[in-house]
ROLUM-524646 format. One line per 3 residues: number of its first residue (from 1); for each residue x, y, z negated of N, C-alpha, C, O, CB. Coordinates in steps of 0.02 Angstrom, whole numbers, plus 50000, padded with zeros to 5 digits. Atoms other than C-alpha are relative to their C-alpha. Glycine has a CB too. Layout:
REM residues N
NUM) X,Y,Z,X,Y,Z,X,Y,Z,X,Y,Z,X,Y,Z | ...
This chain:
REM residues 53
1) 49938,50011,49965,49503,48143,52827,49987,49965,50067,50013,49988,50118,50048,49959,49958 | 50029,50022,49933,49416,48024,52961,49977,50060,50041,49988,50051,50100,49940,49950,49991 | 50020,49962,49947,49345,48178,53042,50046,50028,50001,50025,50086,50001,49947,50034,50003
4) 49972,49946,49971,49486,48263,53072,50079,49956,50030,50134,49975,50051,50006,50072,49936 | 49948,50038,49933,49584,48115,53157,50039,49954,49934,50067,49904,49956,50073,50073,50064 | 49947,50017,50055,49680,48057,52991,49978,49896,49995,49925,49883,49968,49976,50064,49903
7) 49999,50056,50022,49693,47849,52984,50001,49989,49921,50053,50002,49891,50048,49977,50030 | 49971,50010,50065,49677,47808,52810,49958,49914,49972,49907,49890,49995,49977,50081,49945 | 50030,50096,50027,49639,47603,52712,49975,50047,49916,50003,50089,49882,50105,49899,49986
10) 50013,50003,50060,49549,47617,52564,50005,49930,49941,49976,49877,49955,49943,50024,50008 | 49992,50064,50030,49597,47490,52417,49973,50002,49928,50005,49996,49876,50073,49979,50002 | 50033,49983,50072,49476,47517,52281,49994,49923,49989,49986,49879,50031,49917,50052,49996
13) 50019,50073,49991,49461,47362,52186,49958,50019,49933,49971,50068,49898,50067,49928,50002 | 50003,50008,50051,49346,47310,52050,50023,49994,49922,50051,49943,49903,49989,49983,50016 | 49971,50013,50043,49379,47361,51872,50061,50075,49974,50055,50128,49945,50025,49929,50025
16) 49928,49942,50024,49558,47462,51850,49960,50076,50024,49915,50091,50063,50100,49984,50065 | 50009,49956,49993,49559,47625,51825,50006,50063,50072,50065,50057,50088,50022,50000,49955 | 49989,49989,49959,49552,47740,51973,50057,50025,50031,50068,50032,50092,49967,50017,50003
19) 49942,49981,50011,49720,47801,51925,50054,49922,50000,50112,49939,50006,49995,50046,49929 | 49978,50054,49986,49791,47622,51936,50087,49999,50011,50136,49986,49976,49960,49982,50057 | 49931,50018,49952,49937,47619,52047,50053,50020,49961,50097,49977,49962,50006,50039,50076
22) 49952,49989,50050,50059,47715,51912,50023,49951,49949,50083,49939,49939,49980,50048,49969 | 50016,50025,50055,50016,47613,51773,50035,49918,50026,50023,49887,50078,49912,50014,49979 | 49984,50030,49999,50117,47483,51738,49959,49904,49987,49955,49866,49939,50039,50036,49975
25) 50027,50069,50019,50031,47317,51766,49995,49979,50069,50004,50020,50114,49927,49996,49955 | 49995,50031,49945,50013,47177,51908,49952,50052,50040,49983,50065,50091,49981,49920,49995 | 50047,49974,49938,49868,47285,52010,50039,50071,50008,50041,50106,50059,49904,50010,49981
28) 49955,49909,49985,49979,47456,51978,50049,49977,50039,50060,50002,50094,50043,50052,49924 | 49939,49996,49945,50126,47384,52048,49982,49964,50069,50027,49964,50111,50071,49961,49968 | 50013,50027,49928,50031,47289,52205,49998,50075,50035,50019,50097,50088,49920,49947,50012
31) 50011,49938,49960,49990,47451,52234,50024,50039,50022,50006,50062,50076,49978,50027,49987 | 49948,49956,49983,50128,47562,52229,50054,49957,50065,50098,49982,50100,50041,50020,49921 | 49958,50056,49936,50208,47419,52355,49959,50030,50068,49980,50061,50117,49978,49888,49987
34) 50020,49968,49957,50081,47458,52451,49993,50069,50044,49992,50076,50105,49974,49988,49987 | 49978,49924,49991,50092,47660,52439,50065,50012,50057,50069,50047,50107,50026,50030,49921 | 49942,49978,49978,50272,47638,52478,50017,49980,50052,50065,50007,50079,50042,49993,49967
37) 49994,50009,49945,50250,47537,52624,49960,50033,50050,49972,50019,50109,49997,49947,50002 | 50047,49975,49973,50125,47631,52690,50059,50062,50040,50075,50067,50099,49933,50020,49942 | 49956,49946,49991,50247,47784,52688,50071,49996,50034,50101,50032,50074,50009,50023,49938
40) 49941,50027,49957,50388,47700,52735,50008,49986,50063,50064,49985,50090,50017,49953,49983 | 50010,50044,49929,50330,47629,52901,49964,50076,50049,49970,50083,50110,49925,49911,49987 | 50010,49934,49991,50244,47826,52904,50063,50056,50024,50053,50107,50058,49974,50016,49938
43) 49945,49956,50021,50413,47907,52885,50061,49976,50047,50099,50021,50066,50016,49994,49915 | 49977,50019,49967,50512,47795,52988,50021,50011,50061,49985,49982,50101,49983,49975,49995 | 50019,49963,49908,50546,47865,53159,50016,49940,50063,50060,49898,50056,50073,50084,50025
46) 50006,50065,49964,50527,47742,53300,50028,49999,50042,50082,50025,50030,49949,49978,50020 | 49935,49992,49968,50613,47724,53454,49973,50074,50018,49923,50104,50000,50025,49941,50066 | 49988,49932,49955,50658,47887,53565,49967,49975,50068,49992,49936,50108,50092,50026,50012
49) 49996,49999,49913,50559,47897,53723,50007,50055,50047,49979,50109,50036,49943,49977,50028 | 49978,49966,49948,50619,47976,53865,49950,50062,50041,49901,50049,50076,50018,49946,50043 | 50035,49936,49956,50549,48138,53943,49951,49984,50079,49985,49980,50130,50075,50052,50026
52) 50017,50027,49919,50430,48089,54108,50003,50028,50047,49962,50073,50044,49948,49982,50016 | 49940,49959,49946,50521,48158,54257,49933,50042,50026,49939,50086,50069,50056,49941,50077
C-alpha cells in the first residue's frame, strides 16, 4: 500500500489475536475506536476551496 501512495499506521501489539479489534475485550474495543476514527476523520469532507482564477 506504501508503494502506491496509500498512508497507512500499523497497530500490531503484542499477544491478541490478529483478529482483535472485533472481539469484545479492552484491546478490541481500543481498537475499533481507533478504526472508527481513522475513517471518520477519512470520510469527513473538509472545507471547500475555491477554484484558482
Amino acid at each position: 500500500m506504501r508503494a502506491a501512495g496509500v498512508e497507512i499506521d500499523d497497530h500490531g501489539q503484542p499477544g491478541p489475536m490478529h483478529v482483535y479489534p472485533p472481539i469484545p475485550t479492552p484491546e478490541g474495543r481500543a481498537a475499533r475506536a481507533v478504526i472508527v476514527d481513522r475513517l471518520r476523520d477519512a470520510l469527513t469532507p473538509g472545507p471547500i476551496r475555491q477554484a484558482e482564477p
